[in-house]
C-alpha positions as CSV (number, residue, x, y, z in Angstrom):
1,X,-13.2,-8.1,23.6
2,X,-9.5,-8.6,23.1
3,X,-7.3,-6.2,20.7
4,X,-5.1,-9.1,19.8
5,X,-6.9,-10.1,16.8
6,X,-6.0,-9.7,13.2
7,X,-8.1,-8.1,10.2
8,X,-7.2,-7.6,6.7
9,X,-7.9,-5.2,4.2
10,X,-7.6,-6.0,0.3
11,X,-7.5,-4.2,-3.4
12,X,-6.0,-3.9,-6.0
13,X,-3.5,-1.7,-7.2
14,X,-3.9,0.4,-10.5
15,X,-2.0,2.4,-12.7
16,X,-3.4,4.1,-15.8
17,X,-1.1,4.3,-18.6
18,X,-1.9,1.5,-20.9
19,X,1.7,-0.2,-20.9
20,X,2.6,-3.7,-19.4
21,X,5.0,-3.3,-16.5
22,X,8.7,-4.7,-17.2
23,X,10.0,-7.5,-16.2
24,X,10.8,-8.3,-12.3
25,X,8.6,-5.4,-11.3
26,X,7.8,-5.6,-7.7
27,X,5.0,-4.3,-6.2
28,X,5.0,-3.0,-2.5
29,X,2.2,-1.8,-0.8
30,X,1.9,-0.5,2.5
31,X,-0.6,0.5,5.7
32,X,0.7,3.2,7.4
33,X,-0.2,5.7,10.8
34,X,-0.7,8.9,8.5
35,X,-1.7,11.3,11.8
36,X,1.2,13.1,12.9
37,X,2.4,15.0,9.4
38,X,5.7,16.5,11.6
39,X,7.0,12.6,12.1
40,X,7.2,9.5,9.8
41,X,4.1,7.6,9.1
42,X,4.1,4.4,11.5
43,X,3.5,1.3,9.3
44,X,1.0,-0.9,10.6
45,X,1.5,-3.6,7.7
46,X,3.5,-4.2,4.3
47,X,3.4,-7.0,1.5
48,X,5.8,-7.2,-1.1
49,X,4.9,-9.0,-4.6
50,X,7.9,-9.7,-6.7
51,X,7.2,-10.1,-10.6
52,X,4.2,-8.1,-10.3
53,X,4.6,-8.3,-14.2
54,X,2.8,-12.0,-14.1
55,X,1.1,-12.5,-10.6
56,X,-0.7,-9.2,-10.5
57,X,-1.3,-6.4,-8.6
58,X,-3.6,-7.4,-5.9
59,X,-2.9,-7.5,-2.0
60,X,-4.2,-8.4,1.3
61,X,-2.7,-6.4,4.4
62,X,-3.1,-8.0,7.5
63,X,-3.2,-5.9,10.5
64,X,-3.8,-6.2,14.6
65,X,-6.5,-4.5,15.6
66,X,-4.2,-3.7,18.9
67,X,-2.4,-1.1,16.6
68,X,-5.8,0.8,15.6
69,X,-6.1,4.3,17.9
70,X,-9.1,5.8,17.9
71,X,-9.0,9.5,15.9
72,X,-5.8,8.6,14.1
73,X,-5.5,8.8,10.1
74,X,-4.6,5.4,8.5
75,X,-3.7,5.3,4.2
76,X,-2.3,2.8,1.8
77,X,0.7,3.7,-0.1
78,X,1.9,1.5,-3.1
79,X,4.5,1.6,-5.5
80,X,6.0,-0.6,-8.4
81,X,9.4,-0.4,-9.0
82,X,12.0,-2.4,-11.0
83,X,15.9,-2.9,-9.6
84,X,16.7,0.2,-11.6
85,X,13.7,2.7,-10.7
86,X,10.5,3.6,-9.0
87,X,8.1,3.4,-12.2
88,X,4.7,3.9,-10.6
89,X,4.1,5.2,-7.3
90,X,1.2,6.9,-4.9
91,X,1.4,10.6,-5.6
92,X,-1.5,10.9,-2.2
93,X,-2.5,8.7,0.3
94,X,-4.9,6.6,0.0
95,X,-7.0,7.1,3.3
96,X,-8.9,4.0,4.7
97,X,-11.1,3.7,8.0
98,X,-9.5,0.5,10.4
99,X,-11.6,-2.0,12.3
100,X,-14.3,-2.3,9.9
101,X,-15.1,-4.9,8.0
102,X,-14.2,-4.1,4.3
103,X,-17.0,-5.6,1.8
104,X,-15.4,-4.2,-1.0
105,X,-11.8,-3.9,-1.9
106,X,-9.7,-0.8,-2.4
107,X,-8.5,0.8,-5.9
108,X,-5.4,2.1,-4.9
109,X,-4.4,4.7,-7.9
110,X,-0.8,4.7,-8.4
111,X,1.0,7.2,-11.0
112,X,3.8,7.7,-13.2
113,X,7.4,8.7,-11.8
114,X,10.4,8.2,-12.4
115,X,12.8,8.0,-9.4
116,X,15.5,5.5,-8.1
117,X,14.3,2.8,-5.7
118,X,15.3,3.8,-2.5
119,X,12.6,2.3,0.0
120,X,10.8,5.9,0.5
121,X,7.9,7.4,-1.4
């Protein structure tokens, strides 16, 4: 069986204070190599949903199976940020198990902060 193949995981993003997000918010959520805490998590796959405001905050990763090691951590970290600031943001990772079939999709939790957007979490 070849590990050039493709699978996806999908969710939805949520945050929990009840306020609408501003205008132009953009969500970005990412699948990242979480194993080695002593380097930077290597990102396996990343979607980017501008306006997040009116389309939503559901995603679909698509990953290659090729990138899947076996004993290595994987997690999904999101955040929603306007031009001006991180608003919402993963505050732990979100671990998920690769290579599996996902028959339900993920509730990704992300909380209030209140940062400047500079592509980090």
């Amino acid at each position: 069986m070849s590990n050039d193949y493709e699978k996806s995981i999908s969710g939805t993003v949520h945050y929990l204070l009840r306020v609408e997000l501003p205008t132009n918010s953009t969500l970005h959520v990412n699948l990242l190599d979480v194993t080695c805490a002593e380097a930077p998590a290597k990102e396996l796959a990343r979607q980017v949903i501008p306006h997040a405001e009116t389309t939503g905050l559901d995603f679909t990763l698509l990953y290659k199976m090729a990138d899947v090691l076996p004993d290595h951590r994987y997690a999904i970290r999101a955040r929603i940020e306007t031009t001006e600031q991180v608003i919402f943001a993963t505050t732990k990772d979100h671990a998920v198990q690769l290579g599996v079939d996902h028959l339900r999709p993920e509730d990704v939790i992300v909380r209030n902060v209140r940062t400047k957007p500079d592509g980090n979490f």
